[in-house]
Gaussian input, Z-matrix of N, CA and C with variables (Angstrom, degrees):
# hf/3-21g

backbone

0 1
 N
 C     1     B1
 C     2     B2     1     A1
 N     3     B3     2     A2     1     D1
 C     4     B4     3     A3     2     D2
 C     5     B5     4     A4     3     D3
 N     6     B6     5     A5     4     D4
 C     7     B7     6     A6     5     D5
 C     8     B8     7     A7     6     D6
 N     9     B9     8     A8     7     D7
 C    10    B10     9     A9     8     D8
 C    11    B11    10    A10     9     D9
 N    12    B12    11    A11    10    D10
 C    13    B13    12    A12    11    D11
 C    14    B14    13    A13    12    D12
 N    15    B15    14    A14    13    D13
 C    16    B16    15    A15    14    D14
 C    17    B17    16    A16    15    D15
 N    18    B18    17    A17    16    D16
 C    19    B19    18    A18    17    D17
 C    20    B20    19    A19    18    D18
 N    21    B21    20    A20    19    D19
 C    22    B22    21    A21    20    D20
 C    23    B23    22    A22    21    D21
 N    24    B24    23    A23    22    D22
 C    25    B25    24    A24    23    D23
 C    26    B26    25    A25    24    D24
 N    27    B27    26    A26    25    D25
 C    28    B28    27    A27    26    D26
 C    29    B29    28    A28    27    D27
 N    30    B30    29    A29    28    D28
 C    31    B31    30    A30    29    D29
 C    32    B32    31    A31    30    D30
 N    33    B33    32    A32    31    D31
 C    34    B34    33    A33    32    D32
 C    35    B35    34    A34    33    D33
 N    36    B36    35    A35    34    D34
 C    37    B37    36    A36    35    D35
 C    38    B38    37    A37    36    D36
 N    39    B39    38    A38    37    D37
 C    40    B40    39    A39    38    D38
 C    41    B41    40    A40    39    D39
 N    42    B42    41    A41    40    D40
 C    43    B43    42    A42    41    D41
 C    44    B44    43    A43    42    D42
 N    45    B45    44    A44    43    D43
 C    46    B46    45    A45    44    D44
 C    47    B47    46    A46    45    D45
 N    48    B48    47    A47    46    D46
 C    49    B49    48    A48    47    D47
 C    50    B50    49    A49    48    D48
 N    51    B51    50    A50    49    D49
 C    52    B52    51    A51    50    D50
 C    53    B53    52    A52    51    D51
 N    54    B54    53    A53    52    D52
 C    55    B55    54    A54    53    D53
 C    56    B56    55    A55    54    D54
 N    57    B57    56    A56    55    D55
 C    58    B58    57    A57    56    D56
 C    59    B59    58    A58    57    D57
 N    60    B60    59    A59    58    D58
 C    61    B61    60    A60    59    D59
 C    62    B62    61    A61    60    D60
 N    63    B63    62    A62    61    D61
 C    64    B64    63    A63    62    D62
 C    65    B65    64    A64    63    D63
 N    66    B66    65    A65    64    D64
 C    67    B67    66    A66    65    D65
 C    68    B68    67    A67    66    D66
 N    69    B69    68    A68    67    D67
 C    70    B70    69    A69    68    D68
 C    71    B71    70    A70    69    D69
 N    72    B72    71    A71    70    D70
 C    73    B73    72    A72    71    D71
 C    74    B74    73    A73    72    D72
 N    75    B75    74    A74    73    D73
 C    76    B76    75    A75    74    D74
 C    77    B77    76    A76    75    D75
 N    78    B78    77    A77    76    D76
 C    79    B79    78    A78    77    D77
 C    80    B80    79    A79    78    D78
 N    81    B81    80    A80    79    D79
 C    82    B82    81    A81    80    D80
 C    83    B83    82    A82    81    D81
 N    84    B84    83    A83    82    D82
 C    85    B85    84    A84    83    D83
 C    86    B86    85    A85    84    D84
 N    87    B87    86    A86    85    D85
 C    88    B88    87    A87    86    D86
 C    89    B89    88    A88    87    D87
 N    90    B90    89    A89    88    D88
 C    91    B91    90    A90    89    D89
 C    92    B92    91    A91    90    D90
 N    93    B93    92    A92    91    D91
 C    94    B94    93    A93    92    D92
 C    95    B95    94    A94    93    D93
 N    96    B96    95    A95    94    D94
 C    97    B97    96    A96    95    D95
 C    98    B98    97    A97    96    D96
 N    99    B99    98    A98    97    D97
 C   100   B100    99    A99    98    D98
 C   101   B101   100   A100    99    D99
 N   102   B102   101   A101   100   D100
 C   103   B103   102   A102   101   D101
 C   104   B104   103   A103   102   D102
 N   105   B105   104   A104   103   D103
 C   106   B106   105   A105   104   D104
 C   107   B107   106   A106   105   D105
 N   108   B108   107   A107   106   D106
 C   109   B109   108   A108   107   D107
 C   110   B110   109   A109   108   D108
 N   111   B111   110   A110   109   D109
 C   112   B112   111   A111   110   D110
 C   113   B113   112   A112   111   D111
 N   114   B114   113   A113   112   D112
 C   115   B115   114   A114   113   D113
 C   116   B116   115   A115   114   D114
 N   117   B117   116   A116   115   D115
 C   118   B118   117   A117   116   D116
 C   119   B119   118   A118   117   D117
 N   120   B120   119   A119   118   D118
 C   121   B121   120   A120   119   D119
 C   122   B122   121   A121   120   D120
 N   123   B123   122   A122   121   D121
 C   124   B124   123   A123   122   D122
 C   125   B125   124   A124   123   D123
 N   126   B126   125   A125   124   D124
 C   127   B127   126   A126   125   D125
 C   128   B128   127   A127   126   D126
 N   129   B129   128   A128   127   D127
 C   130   B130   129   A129   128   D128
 C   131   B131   130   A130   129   D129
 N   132   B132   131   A131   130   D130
 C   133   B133   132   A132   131   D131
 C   134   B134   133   A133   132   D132
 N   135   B135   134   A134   133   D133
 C   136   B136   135   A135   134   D134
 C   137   B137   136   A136   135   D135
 N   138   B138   137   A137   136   D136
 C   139   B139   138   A138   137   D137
 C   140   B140   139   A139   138   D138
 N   141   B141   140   A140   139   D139
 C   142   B142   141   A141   140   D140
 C   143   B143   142   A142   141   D141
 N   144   B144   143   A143   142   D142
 C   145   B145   144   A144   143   D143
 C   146   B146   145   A145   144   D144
 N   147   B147   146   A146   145   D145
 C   148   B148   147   A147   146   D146
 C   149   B149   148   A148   147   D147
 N   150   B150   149   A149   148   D148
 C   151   B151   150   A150   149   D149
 C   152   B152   151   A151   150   D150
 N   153   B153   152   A152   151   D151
 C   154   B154   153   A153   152   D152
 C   155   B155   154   A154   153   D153
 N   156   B156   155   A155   154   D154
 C   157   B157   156   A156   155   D155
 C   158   B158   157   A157   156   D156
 N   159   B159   158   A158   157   D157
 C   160   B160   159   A159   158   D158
 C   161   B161   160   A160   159   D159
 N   162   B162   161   A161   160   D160
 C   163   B163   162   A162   161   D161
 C   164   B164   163   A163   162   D162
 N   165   B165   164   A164   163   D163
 C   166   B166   165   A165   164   D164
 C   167   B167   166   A166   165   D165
 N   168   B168   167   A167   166   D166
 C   169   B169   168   A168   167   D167
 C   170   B170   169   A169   168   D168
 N   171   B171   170   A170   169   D169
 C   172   B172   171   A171   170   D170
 C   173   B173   172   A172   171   D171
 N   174   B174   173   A173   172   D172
 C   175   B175   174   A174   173   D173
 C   176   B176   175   A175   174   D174
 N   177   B177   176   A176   175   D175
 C   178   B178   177   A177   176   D176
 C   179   B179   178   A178   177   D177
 N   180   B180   179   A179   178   D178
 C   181   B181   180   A180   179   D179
 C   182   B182   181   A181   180   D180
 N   183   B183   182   A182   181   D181
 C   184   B184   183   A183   182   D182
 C   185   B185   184   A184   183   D183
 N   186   B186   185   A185   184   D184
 C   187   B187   186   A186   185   D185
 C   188   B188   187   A187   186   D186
 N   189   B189   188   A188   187   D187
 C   190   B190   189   A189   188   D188
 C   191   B191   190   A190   189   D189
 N   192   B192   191   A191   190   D190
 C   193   B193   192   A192   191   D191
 C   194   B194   193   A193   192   D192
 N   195   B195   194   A194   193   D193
 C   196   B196   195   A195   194   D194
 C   197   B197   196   A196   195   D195
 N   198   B198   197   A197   196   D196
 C   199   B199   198   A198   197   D197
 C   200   B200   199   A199   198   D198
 N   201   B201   200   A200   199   D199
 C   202   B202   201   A201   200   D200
 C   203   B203   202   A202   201   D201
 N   204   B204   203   A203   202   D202
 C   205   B205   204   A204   203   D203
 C   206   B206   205   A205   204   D204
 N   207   B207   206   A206   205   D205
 C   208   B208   207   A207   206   D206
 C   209   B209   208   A208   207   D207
 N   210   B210   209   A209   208   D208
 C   211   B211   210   A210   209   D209
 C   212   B212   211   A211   210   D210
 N   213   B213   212   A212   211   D211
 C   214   B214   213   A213   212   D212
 C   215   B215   214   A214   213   D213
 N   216   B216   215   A215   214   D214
 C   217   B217   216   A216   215   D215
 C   218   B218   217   A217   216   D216

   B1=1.4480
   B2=1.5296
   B3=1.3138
   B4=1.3364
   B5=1.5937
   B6=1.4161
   B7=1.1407
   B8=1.4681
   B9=1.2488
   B10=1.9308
   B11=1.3612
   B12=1.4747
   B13=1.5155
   B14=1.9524
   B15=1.0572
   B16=1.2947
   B17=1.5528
   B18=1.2346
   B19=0.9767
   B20=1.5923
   B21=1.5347
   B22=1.9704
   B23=1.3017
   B24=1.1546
   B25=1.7226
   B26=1.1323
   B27=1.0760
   B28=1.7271
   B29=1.5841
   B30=1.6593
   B31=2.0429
   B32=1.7691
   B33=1.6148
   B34=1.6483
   B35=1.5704
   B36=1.3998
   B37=1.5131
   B38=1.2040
   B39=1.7262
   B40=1.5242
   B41=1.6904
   B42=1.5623
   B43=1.4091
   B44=1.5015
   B45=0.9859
   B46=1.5088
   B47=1.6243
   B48=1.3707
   B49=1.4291
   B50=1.5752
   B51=1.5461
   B52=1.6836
   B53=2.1227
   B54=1.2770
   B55=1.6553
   B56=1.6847
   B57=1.2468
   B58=1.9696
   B59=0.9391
   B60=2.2793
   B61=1.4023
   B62=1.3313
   B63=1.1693
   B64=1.3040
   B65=1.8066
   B66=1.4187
   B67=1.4672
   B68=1.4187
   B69=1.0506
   B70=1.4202
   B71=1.8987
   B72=0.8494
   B73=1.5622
   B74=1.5833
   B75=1.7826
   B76=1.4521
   B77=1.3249
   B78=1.7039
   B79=1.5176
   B80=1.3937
   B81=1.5344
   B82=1.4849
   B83=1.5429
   B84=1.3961
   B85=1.3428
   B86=1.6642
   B87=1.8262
   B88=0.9582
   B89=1.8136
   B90=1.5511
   B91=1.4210
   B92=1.4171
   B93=1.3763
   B94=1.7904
   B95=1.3236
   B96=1.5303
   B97=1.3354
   B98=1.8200
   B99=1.0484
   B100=1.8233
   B101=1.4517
   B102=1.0675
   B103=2.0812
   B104=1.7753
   B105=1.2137
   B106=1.5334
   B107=1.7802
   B108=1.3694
   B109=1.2140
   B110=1.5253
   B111=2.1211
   B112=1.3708
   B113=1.4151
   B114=1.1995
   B115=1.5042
   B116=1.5880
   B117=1.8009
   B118=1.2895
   B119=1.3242
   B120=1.4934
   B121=1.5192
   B122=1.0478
   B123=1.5552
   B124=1.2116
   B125=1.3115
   B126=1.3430
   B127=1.5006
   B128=1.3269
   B129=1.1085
   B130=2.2022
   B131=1.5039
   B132=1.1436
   B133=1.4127
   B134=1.9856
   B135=1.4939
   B136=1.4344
   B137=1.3783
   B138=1.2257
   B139=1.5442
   B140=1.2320
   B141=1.3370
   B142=1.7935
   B143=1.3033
   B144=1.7513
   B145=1.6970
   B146=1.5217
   B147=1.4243
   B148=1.2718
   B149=1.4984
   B150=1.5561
   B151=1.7128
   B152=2.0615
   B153=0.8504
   B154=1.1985
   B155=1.9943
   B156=2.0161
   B157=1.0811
   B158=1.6422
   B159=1.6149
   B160=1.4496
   B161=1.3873
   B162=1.2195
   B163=1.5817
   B164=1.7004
   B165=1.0393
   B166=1.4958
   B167=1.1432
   B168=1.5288
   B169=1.3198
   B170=1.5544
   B171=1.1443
   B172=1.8118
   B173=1.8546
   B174=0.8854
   B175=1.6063
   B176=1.3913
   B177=1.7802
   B178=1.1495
   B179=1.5812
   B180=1.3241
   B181=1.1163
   B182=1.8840
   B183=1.4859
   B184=1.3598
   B185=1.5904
   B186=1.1587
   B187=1.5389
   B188=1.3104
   B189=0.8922
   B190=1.8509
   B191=1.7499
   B192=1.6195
   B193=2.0386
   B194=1.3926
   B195=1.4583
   B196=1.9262
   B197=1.5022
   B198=1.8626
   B199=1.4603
   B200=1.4583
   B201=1.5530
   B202=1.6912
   B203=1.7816
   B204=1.4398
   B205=1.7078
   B206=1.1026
   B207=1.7902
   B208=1.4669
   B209=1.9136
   B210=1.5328
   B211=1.0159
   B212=1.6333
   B213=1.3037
   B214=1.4898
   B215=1.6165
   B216=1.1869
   B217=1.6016
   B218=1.4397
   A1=107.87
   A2=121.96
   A3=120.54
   A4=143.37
   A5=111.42
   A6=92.11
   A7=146.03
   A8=104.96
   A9=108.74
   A10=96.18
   A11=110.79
   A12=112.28
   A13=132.44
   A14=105.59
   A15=106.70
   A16=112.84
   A17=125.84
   A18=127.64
   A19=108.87
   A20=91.83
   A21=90.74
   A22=119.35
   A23=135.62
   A24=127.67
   A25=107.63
   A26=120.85
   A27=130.65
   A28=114.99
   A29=100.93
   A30=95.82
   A31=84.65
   A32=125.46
   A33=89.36
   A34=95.38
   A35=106.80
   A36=103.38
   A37=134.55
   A38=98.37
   A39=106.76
   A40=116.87
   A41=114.32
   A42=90.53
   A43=103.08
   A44=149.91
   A45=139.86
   A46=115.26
   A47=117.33
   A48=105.18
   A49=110.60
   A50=108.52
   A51=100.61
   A52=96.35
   A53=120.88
   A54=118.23
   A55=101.89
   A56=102.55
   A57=90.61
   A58=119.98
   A59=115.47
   A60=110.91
   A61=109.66
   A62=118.28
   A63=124.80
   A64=115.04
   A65=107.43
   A66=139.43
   A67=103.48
   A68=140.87
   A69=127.28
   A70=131.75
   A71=111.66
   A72=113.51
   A73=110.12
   A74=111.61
   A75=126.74
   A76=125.14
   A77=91.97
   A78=110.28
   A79=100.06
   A80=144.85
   A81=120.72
   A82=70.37
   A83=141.24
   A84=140.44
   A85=117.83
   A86=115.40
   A87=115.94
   A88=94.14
   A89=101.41
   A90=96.76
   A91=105.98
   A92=116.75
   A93=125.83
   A94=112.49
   A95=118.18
   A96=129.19
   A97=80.24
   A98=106.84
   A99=114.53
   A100=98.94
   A101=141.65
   A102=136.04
   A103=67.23
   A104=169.01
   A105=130.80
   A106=103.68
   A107=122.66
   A108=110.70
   A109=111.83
   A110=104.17
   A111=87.23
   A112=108.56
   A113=138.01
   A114=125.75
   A115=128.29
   A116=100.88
   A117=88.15
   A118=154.65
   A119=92.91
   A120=126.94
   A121=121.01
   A122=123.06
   A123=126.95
   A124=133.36
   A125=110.99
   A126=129.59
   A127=113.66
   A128=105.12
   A129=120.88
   A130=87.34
   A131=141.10
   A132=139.42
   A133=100.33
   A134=106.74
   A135=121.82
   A136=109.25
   A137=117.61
   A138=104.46
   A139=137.00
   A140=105.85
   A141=114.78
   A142=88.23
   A143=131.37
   A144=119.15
   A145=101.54
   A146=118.45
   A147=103.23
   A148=141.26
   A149=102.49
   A150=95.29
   A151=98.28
   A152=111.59
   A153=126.16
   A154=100.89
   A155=97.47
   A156=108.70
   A157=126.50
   A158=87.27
   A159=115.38
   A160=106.07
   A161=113.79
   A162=143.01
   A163=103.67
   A164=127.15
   A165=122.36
   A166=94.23
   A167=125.76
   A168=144.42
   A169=120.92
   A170=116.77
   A171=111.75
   A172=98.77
   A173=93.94
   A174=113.88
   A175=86.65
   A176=119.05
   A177=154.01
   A178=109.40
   A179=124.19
   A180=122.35
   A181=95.32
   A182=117.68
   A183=96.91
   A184=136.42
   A185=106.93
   A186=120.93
   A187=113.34
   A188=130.59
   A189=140.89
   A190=95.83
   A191=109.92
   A192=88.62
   A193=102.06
   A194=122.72
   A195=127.27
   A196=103.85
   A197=110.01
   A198=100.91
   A199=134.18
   A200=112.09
   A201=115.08
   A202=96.37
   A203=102.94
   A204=92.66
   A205=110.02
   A206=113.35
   A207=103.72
   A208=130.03
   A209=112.15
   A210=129.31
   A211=120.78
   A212=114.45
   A213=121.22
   A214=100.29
   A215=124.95
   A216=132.99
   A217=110.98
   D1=122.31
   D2=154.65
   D3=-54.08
   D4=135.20
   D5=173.78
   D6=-63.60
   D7=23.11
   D8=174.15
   D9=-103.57
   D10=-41.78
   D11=166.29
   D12=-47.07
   D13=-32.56
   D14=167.40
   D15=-91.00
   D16=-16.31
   D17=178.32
   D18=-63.54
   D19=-65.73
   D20=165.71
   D21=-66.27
   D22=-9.24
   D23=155.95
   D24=-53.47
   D25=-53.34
   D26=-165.03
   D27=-74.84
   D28=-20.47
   D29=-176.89
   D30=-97.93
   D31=-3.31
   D32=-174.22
   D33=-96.22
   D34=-26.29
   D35=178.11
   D36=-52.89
   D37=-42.66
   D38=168.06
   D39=-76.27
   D40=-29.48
   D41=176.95
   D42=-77.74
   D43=-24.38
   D44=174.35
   D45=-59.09
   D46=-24.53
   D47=173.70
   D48=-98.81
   D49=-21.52
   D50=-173.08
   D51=-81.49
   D52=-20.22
   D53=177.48
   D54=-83.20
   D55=-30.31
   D56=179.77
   D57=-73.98
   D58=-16.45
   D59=178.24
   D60=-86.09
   D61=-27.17
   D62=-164.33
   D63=-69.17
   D64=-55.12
   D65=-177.14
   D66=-119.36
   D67=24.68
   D68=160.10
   D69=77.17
   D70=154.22
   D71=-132.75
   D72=-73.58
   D73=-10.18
   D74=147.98
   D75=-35.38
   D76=-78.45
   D77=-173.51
   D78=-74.14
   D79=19.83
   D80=160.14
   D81=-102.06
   D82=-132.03
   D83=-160.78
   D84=35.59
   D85=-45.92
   D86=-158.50
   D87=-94.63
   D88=-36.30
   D89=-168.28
   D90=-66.53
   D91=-47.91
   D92=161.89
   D93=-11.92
   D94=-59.10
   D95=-151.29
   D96=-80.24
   D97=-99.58
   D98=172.40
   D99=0.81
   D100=-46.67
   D101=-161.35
   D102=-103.86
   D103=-32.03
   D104=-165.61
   D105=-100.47
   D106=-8.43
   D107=172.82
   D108=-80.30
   D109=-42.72
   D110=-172.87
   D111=-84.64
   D112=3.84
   D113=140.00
   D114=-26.47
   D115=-85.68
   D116=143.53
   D117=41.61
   D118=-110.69
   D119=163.79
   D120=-55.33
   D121=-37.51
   D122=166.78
   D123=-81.27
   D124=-4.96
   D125=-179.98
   D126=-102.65
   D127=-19.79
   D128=177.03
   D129=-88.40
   D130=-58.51
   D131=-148.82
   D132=-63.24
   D133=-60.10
   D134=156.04
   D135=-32.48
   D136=-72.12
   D137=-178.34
   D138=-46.23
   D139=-38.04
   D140=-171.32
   D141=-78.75
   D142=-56.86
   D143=175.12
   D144=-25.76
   D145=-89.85
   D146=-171.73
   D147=-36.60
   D148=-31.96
   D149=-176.28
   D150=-79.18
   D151=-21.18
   D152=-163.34
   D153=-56.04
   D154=-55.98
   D155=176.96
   D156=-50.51
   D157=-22.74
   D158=-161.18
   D159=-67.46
   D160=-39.87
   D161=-164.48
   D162=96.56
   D163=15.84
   D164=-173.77
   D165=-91.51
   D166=146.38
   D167=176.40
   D168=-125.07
   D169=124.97
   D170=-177.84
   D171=116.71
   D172=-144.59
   D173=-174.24
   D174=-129.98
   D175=158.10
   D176=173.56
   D177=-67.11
   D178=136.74
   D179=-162.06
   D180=-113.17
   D181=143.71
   D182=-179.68
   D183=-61.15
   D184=-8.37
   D185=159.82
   D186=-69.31
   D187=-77.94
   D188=164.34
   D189=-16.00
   D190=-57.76
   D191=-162.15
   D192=-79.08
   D193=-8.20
   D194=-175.10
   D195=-80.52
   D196=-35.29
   D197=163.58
   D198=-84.83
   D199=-5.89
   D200=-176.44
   D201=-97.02
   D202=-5.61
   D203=173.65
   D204=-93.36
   D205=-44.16
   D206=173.14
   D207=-45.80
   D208=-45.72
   D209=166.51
   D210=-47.29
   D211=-24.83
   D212=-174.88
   D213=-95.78
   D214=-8.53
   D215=168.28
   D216=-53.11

């Protein structure tokens, strides 16, 4: 797991326990979910920047991410 990835583990976790104490154990669940979509969102948006920079256009094909992982070996 990366570290941006735990980073957003840790803001949905915590907003899900500081909204379930506050307002009850629904609305942290719901607010949780709400901080993991726009995560998400914010992690797709990053990506396409990067492929973008890259000159790559489209979405990643599953060959393409089996060869940029192999290459990072």
């Amino acid at each position: 797991m990366s570290k941006r990835n735990l980073i957003w583990l840790v803001v949905v976790v915590a907003v899900g326990i500081l909204v379930g104490i506050a307002a009850g154990w629904l609305w942290g669940i719901l607010a949780a979910a709400v901080t993991l979509v726009i995560s998400e969102t914010v992690e797709r948006a990053r990506r396409q920047r990067l492929r973008a920079a890259r000159g790559v256009e489209g979405a990643p094909s599953v060959k393409d991410a089996i060869t940029d992982r192999r290459r990072r070996r």
